[in-house]
C-alpha positions in Angstrom: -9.2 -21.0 8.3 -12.1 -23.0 7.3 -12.4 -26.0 5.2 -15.0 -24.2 3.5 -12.7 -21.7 2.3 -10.0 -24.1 1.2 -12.1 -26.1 -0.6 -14.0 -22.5 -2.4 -12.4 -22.9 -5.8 -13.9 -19.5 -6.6 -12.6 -17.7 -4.1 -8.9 -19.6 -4.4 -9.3 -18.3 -8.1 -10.2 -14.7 -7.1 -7.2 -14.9 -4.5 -4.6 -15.8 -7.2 -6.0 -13.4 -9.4 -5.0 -10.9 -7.1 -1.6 -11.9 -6.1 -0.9 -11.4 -9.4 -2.1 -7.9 -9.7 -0.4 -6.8 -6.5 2.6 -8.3 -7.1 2.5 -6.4 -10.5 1.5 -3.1 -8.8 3.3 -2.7 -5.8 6.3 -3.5 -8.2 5.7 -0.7 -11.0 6.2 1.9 -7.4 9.8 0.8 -7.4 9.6 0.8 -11.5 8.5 3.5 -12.4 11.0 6.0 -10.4 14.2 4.0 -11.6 12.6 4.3 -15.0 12.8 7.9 -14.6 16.1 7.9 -12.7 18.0 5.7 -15.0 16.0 6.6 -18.5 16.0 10.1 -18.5 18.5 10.9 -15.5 15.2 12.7 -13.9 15.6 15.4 -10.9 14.8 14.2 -7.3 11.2 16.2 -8.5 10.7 14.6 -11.4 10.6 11.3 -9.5 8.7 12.8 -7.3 6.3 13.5 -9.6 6.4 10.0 -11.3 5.6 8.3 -7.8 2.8 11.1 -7.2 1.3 9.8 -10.0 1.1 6.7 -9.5 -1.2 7.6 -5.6 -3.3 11.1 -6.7 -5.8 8.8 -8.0 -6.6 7.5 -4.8 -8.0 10.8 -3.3 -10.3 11.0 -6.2 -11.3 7.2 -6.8 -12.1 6.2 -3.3 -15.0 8.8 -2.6 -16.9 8.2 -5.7 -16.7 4.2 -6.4 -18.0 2.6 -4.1 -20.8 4.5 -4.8 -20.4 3.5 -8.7 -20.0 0.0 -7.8 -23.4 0.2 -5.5 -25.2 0.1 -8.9 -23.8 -2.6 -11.2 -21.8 -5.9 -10.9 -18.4 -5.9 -9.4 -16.8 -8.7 -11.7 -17.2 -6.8 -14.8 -15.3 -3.6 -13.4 -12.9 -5.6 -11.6 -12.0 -7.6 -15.2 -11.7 -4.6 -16.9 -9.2 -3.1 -14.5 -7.1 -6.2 -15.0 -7.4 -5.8 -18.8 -7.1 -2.1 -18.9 -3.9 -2.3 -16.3 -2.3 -4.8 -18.6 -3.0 -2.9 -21.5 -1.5 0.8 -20.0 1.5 -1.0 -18.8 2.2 -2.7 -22.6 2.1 1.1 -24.0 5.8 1.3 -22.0 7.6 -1.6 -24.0 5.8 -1.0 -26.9 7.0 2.7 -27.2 10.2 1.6 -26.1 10.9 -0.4 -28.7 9.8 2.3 -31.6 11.7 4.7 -29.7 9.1 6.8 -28.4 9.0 6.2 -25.2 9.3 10.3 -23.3 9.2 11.2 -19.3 5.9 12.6 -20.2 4.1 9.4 -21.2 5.6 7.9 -18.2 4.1 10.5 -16.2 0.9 9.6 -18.2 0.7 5.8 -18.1 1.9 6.3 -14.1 -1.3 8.1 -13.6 -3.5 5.9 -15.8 -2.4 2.6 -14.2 -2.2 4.1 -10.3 -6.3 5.0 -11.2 -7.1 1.4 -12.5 -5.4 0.0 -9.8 -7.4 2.6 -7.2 -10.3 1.6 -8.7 -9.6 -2.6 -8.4 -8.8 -2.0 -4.8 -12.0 -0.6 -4.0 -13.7 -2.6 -6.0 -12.3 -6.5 -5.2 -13.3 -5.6 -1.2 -16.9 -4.8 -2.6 -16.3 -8.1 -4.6 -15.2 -10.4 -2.1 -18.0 -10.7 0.0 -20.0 -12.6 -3.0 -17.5 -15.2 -2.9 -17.6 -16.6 0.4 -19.9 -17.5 2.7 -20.5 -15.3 5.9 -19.1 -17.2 7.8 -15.7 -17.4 6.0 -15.3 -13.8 5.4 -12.8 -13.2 8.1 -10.9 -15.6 7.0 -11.0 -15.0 3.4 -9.9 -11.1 4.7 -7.1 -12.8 6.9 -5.6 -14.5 3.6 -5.8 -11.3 1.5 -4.5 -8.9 4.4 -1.5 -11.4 5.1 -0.2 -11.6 1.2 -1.1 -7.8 1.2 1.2 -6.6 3.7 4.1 -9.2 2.2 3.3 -7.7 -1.2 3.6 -3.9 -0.2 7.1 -4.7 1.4 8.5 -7.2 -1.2 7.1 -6.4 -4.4 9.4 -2.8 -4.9 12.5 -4.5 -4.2 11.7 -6.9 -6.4 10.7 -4.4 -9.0 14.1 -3.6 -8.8 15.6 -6.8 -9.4 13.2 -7.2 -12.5 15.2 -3.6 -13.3 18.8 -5.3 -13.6 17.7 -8.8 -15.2 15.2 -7.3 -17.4 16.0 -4.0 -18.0 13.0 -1.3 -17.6 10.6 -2.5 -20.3 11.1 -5.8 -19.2 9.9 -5.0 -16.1 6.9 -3.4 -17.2 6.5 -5.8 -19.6 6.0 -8.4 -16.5 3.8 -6.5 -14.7 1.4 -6.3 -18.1 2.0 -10.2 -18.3 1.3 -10.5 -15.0 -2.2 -8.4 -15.1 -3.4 -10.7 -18.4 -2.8 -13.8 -16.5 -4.8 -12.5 -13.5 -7.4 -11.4 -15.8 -7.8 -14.9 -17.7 -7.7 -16.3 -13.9 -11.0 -14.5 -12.9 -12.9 -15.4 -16.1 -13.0 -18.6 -14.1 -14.9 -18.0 -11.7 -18.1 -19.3 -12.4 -19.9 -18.3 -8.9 -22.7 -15.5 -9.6 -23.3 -12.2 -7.7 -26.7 -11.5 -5.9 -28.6 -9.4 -7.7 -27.8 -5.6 -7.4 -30.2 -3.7 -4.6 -31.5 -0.7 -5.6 -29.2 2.4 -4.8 -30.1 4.8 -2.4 -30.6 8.4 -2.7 -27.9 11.2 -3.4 -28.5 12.8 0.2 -28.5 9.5 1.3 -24.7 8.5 0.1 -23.8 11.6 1.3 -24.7 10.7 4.9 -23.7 7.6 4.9 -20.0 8.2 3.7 -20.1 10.9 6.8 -20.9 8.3 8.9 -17.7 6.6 8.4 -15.7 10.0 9.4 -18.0 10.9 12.3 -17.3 7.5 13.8 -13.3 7.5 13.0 -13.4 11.6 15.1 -15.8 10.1 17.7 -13.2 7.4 19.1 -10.2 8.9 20.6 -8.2 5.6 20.1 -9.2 4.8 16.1 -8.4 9.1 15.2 -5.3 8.8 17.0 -4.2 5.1 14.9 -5.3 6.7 11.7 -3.9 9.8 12.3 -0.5 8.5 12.6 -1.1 6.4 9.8 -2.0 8.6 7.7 1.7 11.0 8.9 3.3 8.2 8.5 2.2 7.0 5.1 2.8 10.8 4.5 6.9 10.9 5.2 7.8 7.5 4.3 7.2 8.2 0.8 9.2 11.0 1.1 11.8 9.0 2.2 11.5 6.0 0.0 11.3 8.3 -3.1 14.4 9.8 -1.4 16.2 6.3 -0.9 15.5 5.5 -4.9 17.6 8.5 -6.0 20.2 8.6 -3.2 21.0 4.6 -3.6 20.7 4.9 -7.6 22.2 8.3 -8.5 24.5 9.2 -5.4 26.0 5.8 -3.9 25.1 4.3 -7.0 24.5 0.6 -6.6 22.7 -1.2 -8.9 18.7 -1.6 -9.4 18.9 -5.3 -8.3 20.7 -4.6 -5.3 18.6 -1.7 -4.4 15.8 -4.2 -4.8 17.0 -6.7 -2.5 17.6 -4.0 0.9 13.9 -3.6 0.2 12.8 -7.1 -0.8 14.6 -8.2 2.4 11.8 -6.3 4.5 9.6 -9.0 3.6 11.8 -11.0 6.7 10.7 -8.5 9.1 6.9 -8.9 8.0 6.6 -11.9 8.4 8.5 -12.3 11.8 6.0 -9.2 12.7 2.9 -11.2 11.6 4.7 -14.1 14.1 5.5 -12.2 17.1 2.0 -9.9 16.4 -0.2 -13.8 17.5 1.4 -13.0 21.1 2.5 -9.5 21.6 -1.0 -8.0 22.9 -1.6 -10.6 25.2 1.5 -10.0 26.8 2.6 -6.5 26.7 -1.2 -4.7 26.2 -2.3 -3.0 23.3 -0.7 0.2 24.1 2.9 -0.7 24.5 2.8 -3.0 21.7 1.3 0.0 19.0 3.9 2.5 20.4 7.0 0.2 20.0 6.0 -1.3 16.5 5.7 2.0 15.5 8.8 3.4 16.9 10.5 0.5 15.5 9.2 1.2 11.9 10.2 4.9 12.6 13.5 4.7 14.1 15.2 2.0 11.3 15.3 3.9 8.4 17.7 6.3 10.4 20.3 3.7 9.4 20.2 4.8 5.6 21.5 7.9 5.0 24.5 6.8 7.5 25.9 4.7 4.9 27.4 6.3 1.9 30.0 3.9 0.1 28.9 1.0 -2.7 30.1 -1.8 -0.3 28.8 -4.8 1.1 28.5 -2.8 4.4 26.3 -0.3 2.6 24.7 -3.0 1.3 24.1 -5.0 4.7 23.1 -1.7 6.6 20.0 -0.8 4.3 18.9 -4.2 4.3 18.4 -4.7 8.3 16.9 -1.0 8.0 14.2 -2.3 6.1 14.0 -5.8 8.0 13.4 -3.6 11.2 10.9 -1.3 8.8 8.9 -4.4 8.0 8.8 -5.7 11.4 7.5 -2.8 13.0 5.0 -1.7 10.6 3.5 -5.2 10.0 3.2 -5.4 13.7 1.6 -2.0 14.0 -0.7 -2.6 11.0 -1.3 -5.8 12.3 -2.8 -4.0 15.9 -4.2 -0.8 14.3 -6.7 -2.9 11.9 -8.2 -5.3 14.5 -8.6 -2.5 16.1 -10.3 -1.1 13.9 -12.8 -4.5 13.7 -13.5 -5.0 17.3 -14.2 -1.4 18.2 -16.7 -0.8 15.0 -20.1 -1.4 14.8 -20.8 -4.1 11.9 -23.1 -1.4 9.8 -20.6 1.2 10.1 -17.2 -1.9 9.3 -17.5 -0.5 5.1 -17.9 3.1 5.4 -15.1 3.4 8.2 -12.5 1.5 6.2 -13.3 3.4 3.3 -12.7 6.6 5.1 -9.7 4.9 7.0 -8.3 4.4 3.4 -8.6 8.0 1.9 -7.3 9.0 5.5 -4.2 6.5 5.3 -3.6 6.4 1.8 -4.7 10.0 0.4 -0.7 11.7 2.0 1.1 9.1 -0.4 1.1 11.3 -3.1 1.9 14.5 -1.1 4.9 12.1 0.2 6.5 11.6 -2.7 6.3 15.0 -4.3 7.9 16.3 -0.6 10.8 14.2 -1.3 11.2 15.2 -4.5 11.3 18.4 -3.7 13.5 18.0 -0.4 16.0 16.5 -2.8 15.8 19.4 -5.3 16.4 21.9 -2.3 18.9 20.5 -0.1 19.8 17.0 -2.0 19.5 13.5 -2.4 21.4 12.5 1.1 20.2 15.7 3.1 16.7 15.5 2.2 16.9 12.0 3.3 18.2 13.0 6.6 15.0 15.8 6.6 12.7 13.2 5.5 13.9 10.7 8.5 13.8 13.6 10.8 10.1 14.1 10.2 9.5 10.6 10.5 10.7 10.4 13.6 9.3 13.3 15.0 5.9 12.1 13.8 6.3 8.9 15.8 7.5 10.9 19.0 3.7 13.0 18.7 2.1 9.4 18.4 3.7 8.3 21.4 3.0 11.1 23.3 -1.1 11.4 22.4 -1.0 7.7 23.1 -0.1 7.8 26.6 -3.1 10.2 26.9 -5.5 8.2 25.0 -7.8 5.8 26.6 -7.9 2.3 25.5 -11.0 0.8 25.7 -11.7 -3.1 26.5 -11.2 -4.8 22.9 -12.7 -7.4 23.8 -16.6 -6.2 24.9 -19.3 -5.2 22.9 -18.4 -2.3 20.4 -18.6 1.7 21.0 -21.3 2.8 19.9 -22.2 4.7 17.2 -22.7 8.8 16.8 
């Protein structure tokens, strides 16, 4: 990392700004469905619904804007967000405390904060750019991506643990605290955005966001990463929304140890992002993305083994989601460079925005499939279903893998069609 960088107070601002926010966001996934589990002794569905809610934005959000954002500032939005997240997170304590508080509003402030948070997303990667010099950018990326992919493995679990200290308003009541401080952080930054460029025509958006897709199908080796991305994304959630109810409701251990079997992932990700430096170099690209992934796949097998509220219990789940972290930081790790060397640098935006929708759009699907798994067949069965799929899904990856050719990562990059 540069000096340059270290020394950008801006963009040091910008990155604490949102650590906050994801710490707050990825908790309120782990919130939100003990709220429903605990608060209103909610059905396996119901949960599922609360988590869907919380992701349906995304397939909405992310294809319209970018295009938005094209044609104004980026700060202002990404301010707002902050504010507006803070504010639909307060209506859960607040209500709370008069008494008010019903499934349906969760369902409703889920769905309002999982669209401000959509929208942020999209809209601090259009920001960041504007911060740095070009020089630094892949570095600035590098510092976000690593806190990212710590965040999405140890911010549920410790939603969880906010759930037993705090209680569930407490907990959300954080997560608001958290966005207001964020959004006092990035009235900070004092370092002006270039001048908006005129946007380009209707037809011509429309092309240009095909792009992206047409270049994602055209490369055998980037549709077959996002593909399995996007089935894994699809069936974890069914088994995480899965392991809430089954750890909470059947075995029934308590929020803050359910928190800590996931927190305890974090371990894995960062001994993933360790071993990743080393792993191509020595093994190839293609044995290293098939046994990250089989790793990731093949852990969470350990959960529905254990059934008891004992240490053991307690100890199995927690290397599950040690191994979980591992392999999927490792694969993510492989799957995104990638992505970076084999893309041309006009197509780098519209392909990660389509790599997004791709990856991200099945988490809602997810969720609602374990919820329903768990309605038909129950908590610890549907687990075992959801598992199942998982691992079937990584057992098509490694078998169109072994047909797929992997190109030289490190020549020029494919071109585009």
């Amino acid at each position: 990392m540069s000096t340059r960088l270290l020394l950008n107070r801006d963009f040091g601002r910008f990155w604490v700004s949102q650590v906050l926010t994801s710490v707050a966001s990825k908790s309120m996934t782990m919130v939100f469905p003990l709220l429903a589990t605990l608060s209103f002794a909610a059905s396996p569905f119901e949960v599922g619904v609360v988590a869907a809610a919380q992701y349906v934005p995304v397939l909405v959000v992310t294809l319209f804007i970018g295009m938005w954002l094209d044609r104004r500032p980026r700060r202002p939005t990404l301010l707002f967000t902050d504010v507006a997240g803070g504010a639909a997170l307060l209506v859960v304590p607040v209500l709370s405390g008069l008494d008010q508080f019903r499934i349906g509003v969760l369902y409703a402030v889920a769905f309002a904060f999982g669209s401000l948070v959509a929208i942020a997303e999209v809209c601090a990667q259009a920001y960041l750019p504007s911060l740095v010099e070009e020089s630094d950018l892949v570095s600035a990326i590098g510092r976000l991506e690593a806190v990212f992919t710590l965040v999405v493995v140890a911010a549920p679990g410790l939603g969880g643990l906010l759930m037993n200290w705090l209680g569930g308003s407490g907990a959300v009541l954080t997560g608001a605290v958290l966005y207001l401080i964020a959004a006092l952080i990035l009235v900070t930054v004092t370092r002006r955005e270039p001048p908006v460029l005129a946007p380009p025509t209707r037809e011509r958006i429309s092309a240009e966001i095909a792009a992206g897709a047409r270049f994602l199908l055209s490369a055998p080796l980037l549709r077959t990463l996002i593909g399995q991305a996007a089935l894994f994304n699809f069936f974890e959630q069914a088994m995480l929304t899965l392991y809430t109810v089954y750890a909470a409701s059947v075995v029934g251990i308590t929020p803050a140890l359910l928190g800590l079997t996931v927190t305890l992932g974090a371990i894995g990700s960062m001994l993933g992002a360790v071993a990743a430096a080393q792993a191509e170099r020595r093994w190839g690209l293609r044995r290293v993305v098939v046994a990250s992934m089989a790793i990731a796949s093949l852990a969470p097998v350990l959960i529905p083994l254990a059934a008891d509220p004992t240490p053991l219990t307690v100890t199995i789940w927690s290397a599950s989601f040690v191994l979980y972290g591992f392999g999927l930081t490792v694969y993510n790790v492989f799957s995104t460079s990638t992505r970076q060397r084999l893309t041309p640098d006009r197509l780098r935006g519209r392909v990660a925005a389509t790599t997004r929708l791709v990856a991200y759009g099945p988490l809602s699907a997810g969720t609602l499939l374990g919820g329903g798994l768990g309605s038909l067949f129950g908590a610890r069965t549907g687990l075992w279903i959801a598992v199942a799929l998982l691992v079937a899904a990584f057992v098509r990856f490694a078998v169109t893998v072994r047909r797929t050719p992997v190109p030289d990562l490190h020549s020029e990059p494919v071109p585009a069609k």
